[in-house]
Backbone bond lengths (Angstrom), bond angles and torsions (degrees), N, CA, C in turn:
res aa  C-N    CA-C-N  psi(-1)  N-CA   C-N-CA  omega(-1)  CA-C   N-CA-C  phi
1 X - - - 1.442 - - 1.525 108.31 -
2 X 1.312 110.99 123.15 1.701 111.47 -177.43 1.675 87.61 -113.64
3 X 1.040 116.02 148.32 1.539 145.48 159.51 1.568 114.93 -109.22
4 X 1.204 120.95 116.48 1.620 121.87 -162.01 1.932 90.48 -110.86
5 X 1.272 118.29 118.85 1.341 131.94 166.99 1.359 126.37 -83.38
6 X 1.134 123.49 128.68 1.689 122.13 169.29 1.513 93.23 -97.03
7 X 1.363 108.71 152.02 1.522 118.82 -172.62 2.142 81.67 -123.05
8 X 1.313 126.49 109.51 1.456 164.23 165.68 1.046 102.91 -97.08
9 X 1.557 103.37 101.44 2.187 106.96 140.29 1.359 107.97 -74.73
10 X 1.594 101.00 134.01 1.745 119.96 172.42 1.268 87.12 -112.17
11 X 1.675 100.08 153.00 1.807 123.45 152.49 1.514 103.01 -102.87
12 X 1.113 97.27 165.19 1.985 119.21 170.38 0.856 87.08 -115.04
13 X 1.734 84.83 173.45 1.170 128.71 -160.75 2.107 112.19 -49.17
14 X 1.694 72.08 -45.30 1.705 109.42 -174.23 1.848 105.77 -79.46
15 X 0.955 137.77 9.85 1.635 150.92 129.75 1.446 106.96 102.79
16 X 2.120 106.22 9.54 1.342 101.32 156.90 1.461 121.83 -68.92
17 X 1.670 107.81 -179.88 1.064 103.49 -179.58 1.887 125.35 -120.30
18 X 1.172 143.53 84.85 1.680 109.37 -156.17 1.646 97.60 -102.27
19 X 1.288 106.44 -166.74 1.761 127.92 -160.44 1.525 84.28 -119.28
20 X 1.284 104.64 136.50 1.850 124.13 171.58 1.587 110.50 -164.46
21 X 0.941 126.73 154.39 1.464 156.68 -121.32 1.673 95.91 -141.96
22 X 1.571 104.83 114.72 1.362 116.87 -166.64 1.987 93.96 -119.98
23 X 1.235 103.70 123.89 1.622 102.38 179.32 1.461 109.01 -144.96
24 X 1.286 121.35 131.67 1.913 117.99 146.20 1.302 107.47 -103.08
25 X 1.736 96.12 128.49 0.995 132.53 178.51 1.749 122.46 -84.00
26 X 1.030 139.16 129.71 1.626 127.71 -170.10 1.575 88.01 -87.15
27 X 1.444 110.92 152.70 0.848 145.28 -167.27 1.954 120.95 -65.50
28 X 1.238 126.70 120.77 1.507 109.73 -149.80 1.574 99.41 -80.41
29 X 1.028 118.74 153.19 1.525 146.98 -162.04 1.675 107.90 -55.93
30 X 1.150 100.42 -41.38 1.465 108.31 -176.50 1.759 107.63 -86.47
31 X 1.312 113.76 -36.19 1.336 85.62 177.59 1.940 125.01 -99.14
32 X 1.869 108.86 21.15 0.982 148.29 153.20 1.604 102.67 -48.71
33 X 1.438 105.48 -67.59 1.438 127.40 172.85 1.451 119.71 -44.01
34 X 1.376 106.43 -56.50 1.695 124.88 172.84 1.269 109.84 -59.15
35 X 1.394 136.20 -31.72 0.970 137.37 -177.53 1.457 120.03 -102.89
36 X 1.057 116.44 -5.99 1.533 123.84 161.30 1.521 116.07 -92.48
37 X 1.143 114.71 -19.15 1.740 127.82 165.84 1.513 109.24 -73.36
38 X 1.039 114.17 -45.73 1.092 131.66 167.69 1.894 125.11 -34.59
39 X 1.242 90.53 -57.16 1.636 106.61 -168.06 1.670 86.93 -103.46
40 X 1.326 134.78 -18.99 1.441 127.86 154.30 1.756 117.21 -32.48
41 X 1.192 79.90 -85.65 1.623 113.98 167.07 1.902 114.58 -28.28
42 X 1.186 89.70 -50.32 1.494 102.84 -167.52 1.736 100.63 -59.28
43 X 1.793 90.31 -53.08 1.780 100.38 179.22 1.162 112.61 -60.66
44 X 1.400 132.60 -42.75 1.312 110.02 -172.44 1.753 105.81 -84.54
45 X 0.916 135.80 -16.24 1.480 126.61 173.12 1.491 106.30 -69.41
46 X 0.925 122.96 -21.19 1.434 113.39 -174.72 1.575 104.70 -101.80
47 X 1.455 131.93 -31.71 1.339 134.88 144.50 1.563 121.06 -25.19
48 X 1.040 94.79 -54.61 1.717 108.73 -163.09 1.822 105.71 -86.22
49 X 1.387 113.32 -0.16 1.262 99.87 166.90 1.509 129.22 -79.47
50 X 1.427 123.48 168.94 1.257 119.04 -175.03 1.439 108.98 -96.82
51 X 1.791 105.42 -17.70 1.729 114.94 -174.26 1.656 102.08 -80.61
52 X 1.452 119.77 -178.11 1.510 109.22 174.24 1.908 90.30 -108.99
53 X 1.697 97.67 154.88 1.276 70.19 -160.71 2.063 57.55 -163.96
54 X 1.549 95.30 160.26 1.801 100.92 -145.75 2.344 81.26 -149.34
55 X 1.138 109.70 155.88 1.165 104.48 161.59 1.738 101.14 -152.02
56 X 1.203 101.57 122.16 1.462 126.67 -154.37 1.785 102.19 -109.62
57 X 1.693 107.88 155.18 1.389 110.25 148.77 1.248 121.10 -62.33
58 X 1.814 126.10 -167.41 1.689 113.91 147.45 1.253 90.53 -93.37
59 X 1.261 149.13 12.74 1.775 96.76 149.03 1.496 129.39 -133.76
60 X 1.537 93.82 64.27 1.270 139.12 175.23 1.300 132.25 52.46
61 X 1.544 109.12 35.62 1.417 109.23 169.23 1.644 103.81 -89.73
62 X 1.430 85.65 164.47 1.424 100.27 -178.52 1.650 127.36 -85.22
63 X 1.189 109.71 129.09 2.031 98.46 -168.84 1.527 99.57 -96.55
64 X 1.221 105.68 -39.81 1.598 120.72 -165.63 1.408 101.98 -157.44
65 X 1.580 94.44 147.73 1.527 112.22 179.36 1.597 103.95 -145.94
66 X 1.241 128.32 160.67 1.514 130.10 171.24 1.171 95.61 -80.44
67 X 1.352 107.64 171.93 1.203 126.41 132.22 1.530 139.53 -43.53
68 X 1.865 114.13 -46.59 1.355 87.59 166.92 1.810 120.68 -88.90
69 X 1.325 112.70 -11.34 1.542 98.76 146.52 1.187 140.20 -35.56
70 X 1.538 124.64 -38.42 1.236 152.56 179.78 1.605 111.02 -67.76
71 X 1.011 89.91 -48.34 2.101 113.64 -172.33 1.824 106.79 -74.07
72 X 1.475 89.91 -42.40 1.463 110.59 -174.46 1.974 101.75 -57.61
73 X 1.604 114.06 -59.56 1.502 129.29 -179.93 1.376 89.57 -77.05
74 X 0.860 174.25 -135.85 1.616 166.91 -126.32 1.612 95.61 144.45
75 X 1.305 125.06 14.27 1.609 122.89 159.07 1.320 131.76 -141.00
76 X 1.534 104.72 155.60 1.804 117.93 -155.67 1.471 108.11 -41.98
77 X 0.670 94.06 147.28 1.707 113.76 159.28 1.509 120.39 -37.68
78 X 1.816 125.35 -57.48 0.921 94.07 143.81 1.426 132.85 -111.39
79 X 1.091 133.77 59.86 1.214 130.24 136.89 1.333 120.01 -96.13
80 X 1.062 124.45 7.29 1.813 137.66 148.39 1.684 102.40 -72.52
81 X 1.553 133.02 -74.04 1.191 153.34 -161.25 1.586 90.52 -42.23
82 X 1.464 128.65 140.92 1.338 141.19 -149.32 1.338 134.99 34.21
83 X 1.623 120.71 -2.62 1.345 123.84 162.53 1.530 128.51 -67.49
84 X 1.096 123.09 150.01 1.577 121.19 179.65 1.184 104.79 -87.64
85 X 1.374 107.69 117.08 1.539 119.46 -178.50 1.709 99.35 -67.26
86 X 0.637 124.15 23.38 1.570 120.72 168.72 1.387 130.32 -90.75
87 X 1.978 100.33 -40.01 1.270 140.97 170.28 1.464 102.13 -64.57
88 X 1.352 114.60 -49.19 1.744 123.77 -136.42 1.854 85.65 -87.95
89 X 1.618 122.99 -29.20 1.253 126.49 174.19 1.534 108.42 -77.47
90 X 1.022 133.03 -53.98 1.393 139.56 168.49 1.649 102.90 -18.93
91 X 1.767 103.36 -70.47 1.309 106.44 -166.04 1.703 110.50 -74.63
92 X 1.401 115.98 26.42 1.313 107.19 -159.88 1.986 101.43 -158.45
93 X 1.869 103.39 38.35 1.725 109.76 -174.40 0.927 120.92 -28.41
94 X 1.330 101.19 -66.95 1.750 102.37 -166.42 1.913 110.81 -81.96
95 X 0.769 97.49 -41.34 1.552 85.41 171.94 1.719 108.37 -54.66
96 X 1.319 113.82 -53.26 1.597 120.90 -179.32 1.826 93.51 -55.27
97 X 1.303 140.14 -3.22 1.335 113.00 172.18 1.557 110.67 -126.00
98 X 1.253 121.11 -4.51 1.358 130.01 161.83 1.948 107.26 -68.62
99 X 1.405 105.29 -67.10 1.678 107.65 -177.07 1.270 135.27 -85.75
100 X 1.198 109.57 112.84 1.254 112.97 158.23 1.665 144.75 -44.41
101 X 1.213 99.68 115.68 1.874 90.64 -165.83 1.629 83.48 -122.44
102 X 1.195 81.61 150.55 1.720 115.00 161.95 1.336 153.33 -105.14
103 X 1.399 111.83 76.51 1.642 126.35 -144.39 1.520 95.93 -86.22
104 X 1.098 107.69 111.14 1.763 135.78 145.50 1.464 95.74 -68.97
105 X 1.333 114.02 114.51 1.335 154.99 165.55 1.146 123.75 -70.89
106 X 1.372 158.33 49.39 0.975 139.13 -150.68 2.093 105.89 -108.59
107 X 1.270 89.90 107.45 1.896 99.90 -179.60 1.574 115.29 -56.86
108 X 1.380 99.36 132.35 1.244 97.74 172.74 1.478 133.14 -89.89
């Protein structure tokens, strides 16, 4: 892992000036880990439900969908995955007013 530094003079408030060290750092290994367990986890809980159940941006594309979401609209999984569930209900009325789905929101 290399970390590449810019060496930046800042002023204060007070109109001195000092030398500081500007860097992005890659991300440490373990919580790489945590965060891939994470969105593991996430997939299979939402897999393993019996409801249809979709986890979306806010502006309404699709990240993930189950399977019976999938079964429910009469198409794959991914050919759901980047559509705007907004569209994908449109083309799909009456089913879009019989079922209930459950949008996990996640803000960007």
């Amino acid at each position: 892992m290399t970390e590449k530094l810019w060496e930046v003079i800042a002023k204060r408030k007070a109109g001195t000036t000092f030398s500081t060290a500007l860097g992005l750092a890659e991300p440490k290994a373990a919580a790489q880990e945590e965060i891939i367990g994470a969105q593991n986890l996430t997939h299979k809980i939402i897999d393993a439900s019996f409801d249809c159940l979709s986890v979306i941006i806010e502006c309404g594309i699709i990240l993930m969908i189950n399977e019976q979401s999938s079964k429910a609209l009469g198409w794959s999984q991914q050919e759901l995955i980047v559509q705007n569930i907004v569209l994908v209900l449109n083309k799909n009325q009456k089913l879009a007013a019989k079922m209930a789905v459950l949008f996990l929101v996640f803000l960007a």
